[in-house]
C-alpha positions in Angstrom: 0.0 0.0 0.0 3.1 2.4 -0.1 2.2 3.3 -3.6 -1.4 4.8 -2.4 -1.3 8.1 -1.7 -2.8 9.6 2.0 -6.5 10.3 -0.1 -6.8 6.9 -1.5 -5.6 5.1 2.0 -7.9 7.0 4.1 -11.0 6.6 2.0 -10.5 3.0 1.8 -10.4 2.8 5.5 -13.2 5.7 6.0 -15.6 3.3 3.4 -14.5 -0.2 3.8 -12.7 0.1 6.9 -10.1 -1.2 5.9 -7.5 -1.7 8.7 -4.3 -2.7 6.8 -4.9 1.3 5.4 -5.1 3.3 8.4 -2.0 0.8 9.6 -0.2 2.4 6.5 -1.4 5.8 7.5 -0.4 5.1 11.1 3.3 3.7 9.7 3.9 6.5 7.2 3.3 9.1 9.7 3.5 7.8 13.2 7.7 9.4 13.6 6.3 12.2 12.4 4.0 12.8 14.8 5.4 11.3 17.8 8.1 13.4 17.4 6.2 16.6 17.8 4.5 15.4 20.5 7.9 14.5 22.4 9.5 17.8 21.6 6.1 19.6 22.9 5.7 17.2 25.9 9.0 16.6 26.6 8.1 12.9 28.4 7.9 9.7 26.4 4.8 7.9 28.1 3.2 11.3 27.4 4.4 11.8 23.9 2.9 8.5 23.0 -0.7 9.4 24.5 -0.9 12.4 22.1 0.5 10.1 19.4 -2.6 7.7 20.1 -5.0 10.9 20.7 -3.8 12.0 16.9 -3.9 8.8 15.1 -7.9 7.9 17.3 -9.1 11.3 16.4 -8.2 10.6 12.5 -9.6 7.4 12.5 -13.1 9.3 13.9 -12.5 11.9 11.7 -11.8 9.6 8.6 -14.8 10.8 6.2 -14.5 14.5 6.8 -10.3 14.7 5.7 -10.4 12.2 2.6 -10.5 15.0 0.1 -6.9 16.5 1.8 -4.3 16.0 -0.3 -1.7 15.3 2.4 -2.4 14.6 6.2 0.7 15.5 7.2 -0.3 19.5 8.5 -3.7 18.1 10.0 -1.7 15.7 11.9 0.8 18.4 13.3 -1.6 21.0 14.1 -4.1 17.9 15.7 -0.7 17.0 17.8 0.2 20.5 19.0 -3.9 20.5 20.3 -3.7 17.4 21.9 -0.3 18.2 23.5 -1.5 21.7 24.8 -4.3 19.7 26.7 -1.3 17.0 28.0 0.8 19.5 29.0 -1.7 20.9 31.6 -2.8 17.7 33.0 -1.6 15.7 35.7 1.3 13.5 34.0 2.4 16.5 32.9 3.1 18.3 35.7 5.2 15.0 36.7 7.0 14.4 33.7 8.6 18.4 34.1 10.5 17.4 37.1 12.4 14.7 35.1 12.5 16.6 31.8 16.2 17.3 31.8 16.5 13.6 32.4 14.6 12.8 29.1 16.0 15.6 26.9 19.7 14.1 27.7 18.4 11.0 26.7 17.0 12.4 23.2 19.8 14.4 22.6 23.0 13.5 21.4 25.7 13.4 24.0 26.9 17.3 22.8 24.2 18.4 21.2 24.4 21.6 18.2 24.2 24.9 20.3 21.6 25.8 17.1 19.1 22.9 17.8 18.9 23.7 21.4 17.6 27.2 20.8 15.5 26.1 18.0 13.7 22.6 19.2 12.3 24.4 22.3 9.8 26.8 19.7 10.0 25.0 16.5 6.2 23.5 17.0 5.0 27.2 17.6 6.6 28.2 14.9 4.9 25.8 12.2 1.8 26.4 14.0 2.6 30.2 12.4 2.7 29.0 9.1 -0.5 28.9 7.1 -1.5 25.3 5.8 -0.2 25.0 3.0 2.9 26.5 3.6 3.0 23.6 6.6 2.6 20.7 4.6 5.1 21.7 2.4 7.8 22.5 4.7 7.0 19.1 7.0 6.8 17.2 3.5 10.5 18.7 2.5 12.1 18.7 6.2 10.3 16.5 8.1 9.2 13.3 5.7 12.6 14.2 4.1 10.4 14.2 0.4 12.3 15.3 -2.8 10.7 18.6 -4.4 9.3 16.8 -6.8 7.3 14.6 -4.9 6.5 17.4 -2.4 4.8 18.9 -5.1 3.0 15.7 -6.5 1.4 15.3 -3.6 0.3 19.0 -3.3 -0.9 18.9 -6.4 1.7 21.8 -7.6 4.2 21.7 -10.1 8.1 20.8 -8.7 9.2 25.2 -9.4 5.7 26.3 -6.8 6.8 23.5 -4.3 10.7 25.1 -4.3 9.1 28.5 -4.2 6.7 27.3 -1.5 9.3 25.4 0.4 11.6 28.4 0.1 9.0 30.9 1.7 8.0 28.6 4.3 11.3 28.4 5.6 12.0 32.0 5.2 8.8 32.9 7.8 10.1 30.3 10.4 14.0 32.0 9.9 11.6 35.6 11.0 9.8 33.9 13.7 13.0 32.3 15.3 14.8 35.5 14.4 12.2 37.6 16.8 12.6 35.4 19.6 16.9 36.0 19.5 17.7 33.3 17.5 20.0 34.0 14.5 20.1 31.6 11.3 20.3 31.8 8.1 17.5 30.3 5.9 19.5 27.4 4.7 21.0 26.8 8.2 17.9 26.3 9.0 16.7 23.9 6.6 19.8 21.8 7.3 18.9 21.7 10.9 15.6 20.9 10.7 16.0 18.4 8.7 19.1 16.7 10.5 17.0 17.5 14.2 13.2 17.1 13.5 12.0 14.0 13.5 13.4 11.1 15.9 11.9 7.7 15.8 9.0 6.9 17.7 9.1 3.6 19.7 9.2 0.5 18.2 5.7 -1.3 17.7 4.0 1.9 18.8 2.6 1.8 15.0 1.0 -1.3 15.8 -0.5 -0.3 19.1 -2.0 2.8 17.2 -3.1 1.1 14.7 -5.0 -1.9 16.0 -6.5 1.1 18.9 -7.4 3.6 16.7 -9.0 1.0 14.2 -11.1 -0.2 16.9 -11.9 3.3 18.1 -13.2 4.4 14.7 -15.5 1.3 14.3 -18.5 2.0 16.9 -21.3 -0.1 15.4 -20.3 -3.6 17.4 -20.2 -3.6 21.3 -17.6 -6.2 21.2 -15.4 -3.4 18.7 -15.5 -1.0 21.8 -14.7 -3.4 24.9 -11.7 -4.9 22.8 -10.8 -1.3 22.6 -11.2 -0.3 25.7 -8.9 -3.0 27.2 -6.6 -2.5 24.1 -5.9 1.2 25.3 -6.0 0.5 28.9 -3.2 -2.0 28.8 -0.6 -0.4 26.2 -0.9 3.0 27.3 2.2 2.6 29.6 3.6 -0.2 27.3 6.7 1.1 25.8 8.4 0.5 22.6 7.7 -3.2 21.2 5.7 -4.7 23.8 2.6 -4.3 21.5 2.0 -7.7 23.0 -0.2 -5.7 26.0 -3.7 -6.2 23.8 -3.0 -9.9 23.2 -2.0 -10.0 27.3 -5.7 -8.8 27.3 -6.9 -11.1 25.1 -5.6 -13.8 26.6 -6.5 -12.5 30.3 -10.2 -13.6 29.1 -11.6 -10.6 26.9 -15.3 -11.6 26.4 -17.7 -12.4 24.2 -19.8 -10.2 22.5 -22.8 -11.8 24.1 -20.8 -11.6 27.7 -20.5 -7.8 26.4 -23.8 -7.0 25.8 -25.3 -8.1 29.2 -22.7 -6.6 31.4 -23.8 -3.3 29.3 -27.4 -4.3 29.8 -26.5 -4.5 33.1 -24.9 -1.0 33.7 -27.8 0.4 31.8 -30.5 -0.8 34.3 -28.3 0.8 36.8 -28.0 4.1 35.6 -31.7 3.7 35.1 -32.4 3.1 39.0 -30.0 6.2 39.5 -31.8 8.7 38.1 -35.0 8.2 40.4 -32.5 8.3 43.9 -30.7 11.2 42.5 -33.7 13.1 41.9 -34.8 11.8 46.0 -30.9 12.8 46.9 -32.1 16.7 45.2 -35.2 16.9 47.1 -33.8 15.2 50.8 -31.1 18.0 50.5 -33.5 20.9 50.0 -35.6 19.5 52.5 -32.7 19.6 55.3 -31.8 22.8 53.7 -35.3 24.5 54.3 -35.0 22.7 58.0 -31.9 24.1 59.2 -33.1 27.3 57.7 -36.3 27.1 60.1 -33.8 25.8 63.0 -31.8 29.1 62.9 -34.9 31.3 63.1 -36.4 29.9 65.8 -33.4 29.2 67.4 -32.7 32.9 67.6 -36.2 33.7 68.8 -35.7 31.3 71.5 -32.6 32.9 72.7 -34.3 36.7 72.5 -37.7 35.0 74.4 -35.2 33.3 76.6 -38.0 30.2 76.8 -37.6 26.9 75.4 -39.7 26.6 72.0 -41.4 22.9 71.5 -41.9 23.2 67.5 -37.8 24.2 67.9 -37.5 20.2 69.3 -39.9 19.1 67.0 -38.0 20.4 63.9 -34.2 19.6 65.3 -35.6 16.1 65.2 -37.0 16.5 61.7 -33.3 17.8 61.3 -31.4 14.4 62.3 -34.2 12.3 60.3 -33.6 13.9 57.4 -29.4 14.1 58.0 -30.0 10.1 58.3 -32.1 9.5 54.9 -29.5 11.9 53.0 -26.5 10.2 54.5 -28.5 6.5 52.9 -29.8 8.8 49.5 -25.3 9.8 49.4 -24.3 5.9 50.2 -27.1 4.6 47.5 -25.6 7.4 45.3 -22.1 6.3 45.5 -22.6 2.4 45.3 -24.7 3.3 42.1 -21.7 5.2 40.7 -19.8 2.3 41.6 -22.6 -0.8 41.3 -20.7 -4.1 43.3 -19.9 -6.2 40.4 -19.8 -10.4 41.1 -16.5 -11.2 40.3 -12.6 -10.1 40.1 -13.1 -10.2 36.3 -15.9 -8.0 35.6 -13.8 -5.3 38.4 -10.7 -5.8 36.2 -12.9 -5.2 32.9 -15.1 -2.4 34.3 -11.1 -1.1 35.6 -10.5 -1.1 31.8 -13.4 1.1 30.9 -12.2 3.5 33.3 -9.3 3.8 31.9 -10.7 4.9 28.4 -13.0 7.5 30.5 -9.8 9.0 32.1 -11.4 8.4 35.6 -8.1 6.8 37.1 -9.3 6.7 40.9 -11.9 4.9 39.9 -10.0 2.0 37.7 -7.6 1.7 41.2 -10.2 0.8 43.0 -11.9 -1.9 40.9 -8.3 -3.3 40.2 -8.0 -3.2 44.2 -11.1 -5.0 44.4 -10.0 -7.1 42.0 -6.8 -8.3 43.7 -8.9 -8.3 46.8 -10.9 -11.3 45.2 -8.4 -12.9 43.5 -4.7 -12.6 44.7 -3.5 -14.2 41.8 -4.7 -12.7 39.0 -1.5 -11.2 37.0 -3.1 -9.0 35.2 -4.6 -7.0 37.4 -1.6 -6.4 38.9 -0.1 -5.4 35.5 -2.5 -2.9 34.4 -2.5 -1.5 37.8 1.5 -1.1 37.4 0.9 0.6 34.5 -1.5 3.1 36.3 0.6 3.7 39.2 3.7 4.5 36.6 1.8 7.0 34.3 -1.7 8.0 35.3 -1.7 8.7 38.2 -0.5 11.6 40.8 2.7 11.4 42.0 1.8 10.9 45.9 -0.9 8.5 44.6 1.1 6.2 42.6 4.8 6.7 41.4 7.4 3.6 39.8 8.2 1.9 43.6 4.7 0.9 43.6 4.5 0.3 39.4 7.6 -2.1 40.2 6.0 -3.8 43.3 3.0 -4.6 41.1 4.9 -6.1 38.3 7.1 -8.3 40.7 4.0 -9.6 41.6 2.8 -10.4 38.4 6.1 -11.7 37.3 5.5 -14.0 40.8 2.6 -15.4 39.6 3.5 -15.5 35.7 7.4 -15.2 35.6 7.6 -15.9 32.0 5.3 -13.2 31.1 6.6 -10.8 28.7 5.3 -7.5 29.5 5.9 -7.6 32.8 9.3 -8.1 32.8 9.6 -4.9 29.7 7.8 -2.7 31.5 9.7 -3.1 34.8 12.9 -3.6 33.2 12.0 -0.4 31.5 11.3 1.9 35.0 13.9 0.6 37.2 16.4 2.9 35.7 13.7 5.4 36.5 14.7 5.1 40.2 18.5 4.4 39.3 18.4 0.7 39.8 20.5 0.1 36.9 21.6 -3.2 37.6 18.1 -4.7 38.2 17.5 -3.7 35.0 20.6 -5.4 33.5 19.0 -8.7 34.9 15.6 -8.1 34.1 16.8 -7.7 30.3 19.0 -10.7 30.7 16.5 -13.0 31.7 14.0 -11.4 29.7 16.6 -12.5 26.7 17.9 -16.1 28.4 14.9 -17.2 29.9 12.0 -18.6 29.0 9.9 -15.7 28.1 6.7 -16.2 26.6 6.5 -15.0 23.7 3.6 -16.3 22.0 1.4 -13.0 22.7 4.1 -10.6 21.7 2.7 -9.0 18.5 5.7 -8.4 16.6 7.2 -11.8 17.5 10.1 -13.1 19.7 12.7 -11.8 17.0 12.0 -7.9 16.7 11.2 -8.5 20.6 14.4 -9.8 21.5 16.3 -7.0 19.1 14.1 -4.5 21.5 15.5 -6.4 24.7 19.2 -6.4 23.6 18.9 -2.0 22.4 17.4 -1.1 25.9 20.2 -3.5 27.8 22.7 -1.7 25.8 21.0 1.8 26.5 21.3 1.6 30.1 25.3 0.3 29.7 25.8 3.2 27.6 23.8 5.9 29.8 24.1 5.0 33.2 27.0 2.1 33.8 29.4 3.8 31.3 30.4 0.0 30.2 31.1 1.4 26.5 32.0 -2.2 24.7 29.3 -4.2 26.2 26.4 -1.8 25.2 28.6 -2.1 21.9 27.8 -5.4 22.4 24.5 -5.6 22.5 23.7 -2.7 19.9 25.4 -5.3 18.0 23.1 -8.0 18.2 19.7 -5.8 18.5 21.3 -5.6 14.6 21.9 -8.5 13.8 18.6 -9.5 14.9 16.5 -6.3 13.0 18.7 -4.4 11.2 16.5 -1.7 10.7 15.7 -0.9 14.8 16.3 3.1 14.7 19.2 4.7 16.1 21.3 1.5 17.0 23.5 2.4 14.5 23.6 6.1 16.0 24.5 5.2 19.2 26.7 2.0 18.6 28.8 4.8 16.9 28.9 7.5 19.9 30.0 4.0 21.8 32.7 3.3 19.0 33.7 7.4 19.5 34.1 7.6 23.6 36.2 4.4 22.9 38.5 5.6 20.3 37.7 3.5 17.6 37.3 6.2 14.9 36.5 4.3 11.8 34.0 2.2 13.2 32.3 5.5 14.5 32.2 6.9 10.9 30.9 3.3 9.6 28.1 3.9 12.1 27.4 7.4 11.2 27.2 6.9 7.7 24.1 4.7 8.1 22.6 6.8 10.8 24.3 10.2 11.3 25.5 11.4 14.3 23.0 14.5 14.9 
């Protein structure tokens, strides 16, 4: 499907919903946008929320953008929205304190003095441009297009995409130029182009696209529970472990006919609420209108100096009525929260919480879930990947993400995701060599594999590229990161920026020409 252009992919997905379209969508753009997510966020579990928000709101939006010619500025500007609304929530506010952290991370070990002043506004300053002028700079810098396809896809001849190219860079030289930051025009270019776009995660193209898919299709009830519990357990999943839906399909997704009466269920609930809301309302008013009456009288008994029998007779009205609201508030919240039967249908429900944002409430039917069955893994997993990302700091925080997946990995040690995702945070809380044995078993053991989505091979090459990251970044063991870039490789050649950083290895060890073989594939900045 690479020779379909964005038009054709997205209308066969908007009218046959196709998924193997919006996958190519999700593939051809997906660095792209995760990109300007990360530079705007500045955290990677972040990052890759927006990323999912972008690619979910196209696939909702699928009909209404199939006459644009190229997606590419309607998935920039939809980014930049999405990331505004990240940046002022909760995970943001978290992710700041470790931003340093990250950008060190992203940025090469001495990174161009030029890039640092122009990363920081570079989204603001597209988001200056007008449309057109957008897509054609993204298409040129960003996608990396020649002229002349730049201007096949714009519908413009190869001179008016030069001439639109050249203008759009000239506005974003003025715009960094009135915020102190000198280039030329061509500087520029070259530094956009060399700095713009990193890779996103590996697999994250798959999570999108199997979510997003499901997101767009709203006609089957089983479509939107698989969705839910998609979402809800790759959130947090980083880079390959795309294996977190089938972890929730195999955890016992249900039926369709399961589906339906848990939904019938919920709707005979919200049903009964409405009636004891309305009785909370008029209880309230009533105590209201009593207290109201007990301060007026009280006051005239104080004046009269004489006790006042209807004064008794209404403070006992008082407490009746502070009795019925208090049952009208506890029927209110059990409502909210209806007891479910099992510790499956709290872990499910815990999944639909998730998708609603309402994170207190998915802790505590994944607490009620452990609570009725200590065993169950995956309850522990998806509530280790709540404490690590959703929720407030005081609230959740990696310790407690760890301790959740140690106990999953009691229960299941084999399991895959598990062991990524706490191999993954433990260099969060500098426990570096915890990490260097979770990836080591996660690579020797016997790790399940079977649910990983893009197979035990492109998973172990993930494995063997994180192990080497944390020799690299944190231990300072040059060679055996070298190592281990080495066989992340040999295993997928094409894994993104192994060659990159084999080569800064190969440099802080002196070996020169094996630096420049490196750079060559992947360059340096």
């Amino acid at each position: 499907m690479n020779d379909q252009t964005d038009q054709q992919l997205l209308r066969d997905y908007a009218e046959r919903q196709s998924e193997a379209a919006f996958a190519a969508v999700v593939q051809r753009y997906v660095d792209l946008v995760y990109s300007a997510a990360f530079r705007m966020v500045c955290d990677a579990h972040a990052a890759k929320d927006v990323t999912q928000g972008v690619f979910i709101t196209l696939a909702q939006n699928a009909r209404q953008l199939t006459d644009r010619p190229a997606l590419a500025g309607w998935l920039h500007g939809t980014a930049r929205n999405l990331a505004v609304k990240t940046i002022r929530s909760d995970v943001r506010r978290r992710a700041r304190e470790q931003e340093a952290a990250v950008m060190n991370e992203i940025l090469s070990a001495h990174p161009d003095a030029s890039w640092e002043h122009i990363a920081p506004h570079l989204d603001d300053a597209l988001g200056e441009l007008s449309e057109p002028d957008r897509d054609a700079v993204l298409l040129r810098y960003f996608k990396n297009h020649d002229l002349r396809t730049v201007g096949a896809t714009l519908g413009i001849s190869e001179d008016a995409a030069q001439k639109r190219v050249s203008r759009a860079v000239e506005r974003l030289r003025e715009f960094f130029a009135k915020r102190g930051v000198t280039i030329g025009a061509s500087a520029l270019a070259v530094v956009i182009s060399a700095n713009a776009v990193q890779a996103a995660p590996v697999g994250l193209a798959l999570t999108i696209s199997t979510a997003a898919a499901l997101a767009g299709t709203t006609l089957a009830t089983t479509a939107t529970v698989t969705a839910t519990k998609a979402i809800a357990m790759t959130a947090l999943q980083k880079t390959i472990v795309t294996a977190t839906i089938a972890v929730l399909a195999g955890a016992g997704i249900y039926e369709a006919r399961q589906a339906s009466q848990l939904g019938d269920k919920v709707q005979m609930l919200l049903q009964q609420q409405a009636p004891l809301l309305e009785q909370v309302e008029q209880l309230r008013q009533a105590l209201t209108d009593a207290t109201n009456r007990v301060a007026g009288l009280s006051d005239e008994l104080v004046s009269a100096k004489k006790n006042n029998p209807e004064l008794l007779k209404l403070r006992g009205e008082v407490g009746v009525l502070r009795a019925q609201l208090a049952d009208a508030n506890n029927i209110k919240s059990q409502l909210k929260q209806p007891p479910l039967a099992s510790a499956r249908a709290y872990y499910d429900r815990a999944g639909t919480h998730y998708i609603n944002h309402d994170y207190e409430a998915q802790l505590e039917d994944l607490d009620k879930a452990i609570e009725l069955d200590p065993n169950m893994a995956e309850a522990y997993f998806m509530r280790g990947n709540l404490y690590a990302s959703n929720l407030p700091k005081h609230r959740g925080g990696y310790e407690k993400a760890i301790a959740d997946y140690t106990r999953c990995l009691a229960i299941k040690p084999n399991d895959a995701g598990a062991r990524w995702n706490r191999a993954m945070h433990y260099p969060d809380i500098r426990r570096y060599d915890e990490a260097i044995a979770d990836w080591a078993i996660y690579i020797e053991g016997d790790t399940d594999f079977s649910l990983q989505g893009e197979g035990k091979t492109k998973s172990l090459a993930g494995a063997y590229f994180y192990r080497a990251r944390v020799y690299q970044q944190n231990k300072k063991d040059y060679p055996k990161a070298i190592a281990d870039y080495t066989a992340a490789l040999e295993l997928n050649p094409s894994i993104e920026s192994a060659h990159r950083q084999r080569g800064k290895c190969y440099e802080l060890i002196g070996e020169m020409d094996k630096a420049q073989q490196d750079f060559a594939i992947e360059p340096k900045n």
